[in-house]
C-alpha positions in Angstrom: 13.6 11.2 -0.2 12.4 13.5 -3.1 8.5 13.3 -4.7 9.1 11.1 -7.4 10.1 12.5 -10.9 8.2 9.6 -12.0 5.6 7.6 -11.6 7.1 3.8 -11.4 9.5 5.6 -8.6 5.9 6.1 -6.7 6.0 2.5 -5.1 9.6 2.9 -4.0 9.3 5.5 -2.9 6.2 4.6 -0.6 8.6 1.7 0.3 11.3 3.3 1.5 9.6 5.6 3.5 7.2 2.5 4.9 11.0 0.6 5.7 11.8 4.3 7.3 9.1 4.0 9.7 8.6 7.5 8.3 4.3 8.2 8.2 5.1 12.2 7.6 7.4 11.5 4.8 5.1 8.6 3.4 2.1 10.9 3.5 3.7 13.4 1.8 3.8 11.4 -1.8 -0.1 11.8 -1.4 -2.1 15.0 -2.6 -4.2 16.6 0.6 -7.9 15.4 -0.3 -5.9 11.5 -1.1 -8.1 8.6 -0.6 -6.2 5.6 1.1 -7.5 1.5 1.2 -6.4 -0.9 2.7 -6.0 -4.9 2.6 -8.9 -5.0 5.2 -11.1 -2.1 3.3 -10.2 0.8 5.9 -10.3 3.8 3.9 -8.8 6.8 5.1 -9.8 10.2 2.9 -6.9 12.9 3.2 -3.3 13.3 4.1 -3.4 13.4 7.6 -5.6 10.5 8.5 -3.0 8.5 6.0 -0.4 9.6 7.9 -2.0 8.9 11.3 -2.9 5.5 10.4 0.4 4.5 9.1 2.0 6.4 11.9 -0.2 3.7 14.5 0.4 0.5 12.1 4.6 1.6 11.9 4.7 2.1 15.2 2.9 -1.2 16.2 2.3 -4.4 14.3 4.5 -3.1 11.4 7.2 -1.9 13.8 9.7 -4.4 12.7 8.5 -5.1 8.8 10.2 -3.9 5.8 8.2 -4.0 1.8 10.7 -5.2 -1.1 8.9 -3.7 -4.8 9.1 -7.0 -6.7 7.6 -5.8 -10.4 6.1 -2.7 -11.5 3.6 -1.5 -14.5 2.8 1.8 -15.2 -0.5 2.5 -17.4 -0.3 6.1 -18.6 -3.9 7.5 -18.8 -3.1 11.2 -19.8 0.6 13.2 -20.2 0.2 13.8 -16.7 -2.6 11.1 -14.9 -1.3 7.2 -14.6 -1.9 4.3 -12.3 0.9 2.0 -11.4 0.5 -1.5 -9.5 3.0 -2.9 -7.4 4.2 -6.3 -6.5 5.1 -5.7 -3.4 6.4 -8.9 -0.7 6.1 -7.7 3.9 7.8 -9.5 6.0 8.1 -8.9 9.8 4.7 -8.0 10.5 4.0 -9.3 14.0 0.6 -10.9 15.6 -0.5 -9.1 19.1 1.7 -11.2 21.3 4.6 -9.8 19.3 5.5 -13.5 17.3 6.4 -13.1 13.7 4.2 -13.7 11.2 4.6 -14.8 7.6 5.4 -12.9 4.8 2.5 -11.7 2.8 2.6 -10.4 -0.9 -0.2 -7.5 -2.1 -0.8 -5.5 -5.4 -0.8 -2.1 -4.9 -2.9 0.4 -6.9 -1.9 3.9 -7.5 -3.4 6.9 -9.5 -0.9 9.3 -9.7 -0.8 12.7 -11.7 2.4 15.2 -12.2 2.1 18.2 -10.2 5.0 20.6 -10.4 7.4 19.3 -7.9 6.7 15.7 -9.3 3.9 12.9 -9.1 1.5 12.3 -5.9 -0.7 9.9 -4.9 -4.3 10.7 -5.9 -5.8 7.9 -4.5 -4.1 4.1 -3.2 -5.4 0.7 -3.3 -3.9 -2.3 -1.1 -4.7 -5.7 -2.0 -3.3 -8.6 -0.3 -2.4 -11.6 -2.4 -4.2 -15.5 -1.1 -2.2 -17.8 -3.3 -4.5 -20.5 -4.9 -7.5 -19.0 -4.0 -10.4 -17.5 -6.4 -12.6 -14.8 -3.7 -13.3 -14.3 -0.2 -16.8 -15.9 1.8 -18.3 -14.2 4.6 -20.0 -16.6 7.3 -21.3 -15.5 10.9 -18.7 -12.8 11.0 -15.9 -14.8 9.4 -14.5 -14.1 6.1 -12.6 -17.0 4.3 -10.4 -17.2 1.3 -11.7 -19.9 -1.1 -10.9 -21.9 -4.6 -14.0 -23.1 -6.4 -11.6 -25.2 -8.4 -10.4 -28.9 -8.1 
């Protein structure tokens, strides 16, 4: 798969090298000094370190999943600087005794900018999606989701 020649083809992209199993091609749509975070605050900071953590997570409790790009939105910031979220729905993750677990949606945040062979990743935001609920609480090690709402 090409760069992207745009930047709402950033997400898919990601996504079809995620659905790949493909952490070389995947860290490719970033620039070298990328920053990287994911749903559980892990934050890589260049290229390689992307690619070696999604190289571990494809290759283990993502082995089986595939991502499906439900809705885009582009923001253009500059001619050639824009962040796009993604809708994105997982399914096939698996738990450590290899049982499937259930789907999980996220928004995904990227900055991207136009470099000459097309648009990278600058930096990349996961965040998972906890339907009906407001913000997380942390308690003796524990974080919850909750709703403050009846």
């Amino acid at each position: 798969m090409p760069i992207p020649d745009l930047p709402e083809n950033v997400p898919r992209a990601f996504v079809a090298y995620w659905n790949a199993r493909n952490a070389a091609g995947l860290a490719s749509l970033f620039v070298e000094d990328a920053d990287f975070v994911n749903v559980v605050g892990l934050w890589w900071n260049n290229r390689t370190d992307i690619e070696k953590a999604h190289d571990y997570g494809l290759g283990t409790f993502f082995r089986h999943s595939t991502v499906e790009v439900r809705r885009t939105k582009v923001r253009q910031i500059t001619d050639g600087i824009a962040v796009v979220h993604a809708r994105c729905k997982l399914i096939g993750q698996i738990d450590k005794q290899g049982q499937t677990l259930d789907p999980r949606i996220a928004i995904m945040v990227f900055v991207v900018q136009r470099q000459n062979d097309g648009w990278h990743i600058l930096t990349a935001q996961n965040t998972d999606v906890v339907q009906g609920m407001e913000t997380n609480a942390a308690r003796s090690g524990t974080v919850t989701s909750l709703s403050y709402r009846k």
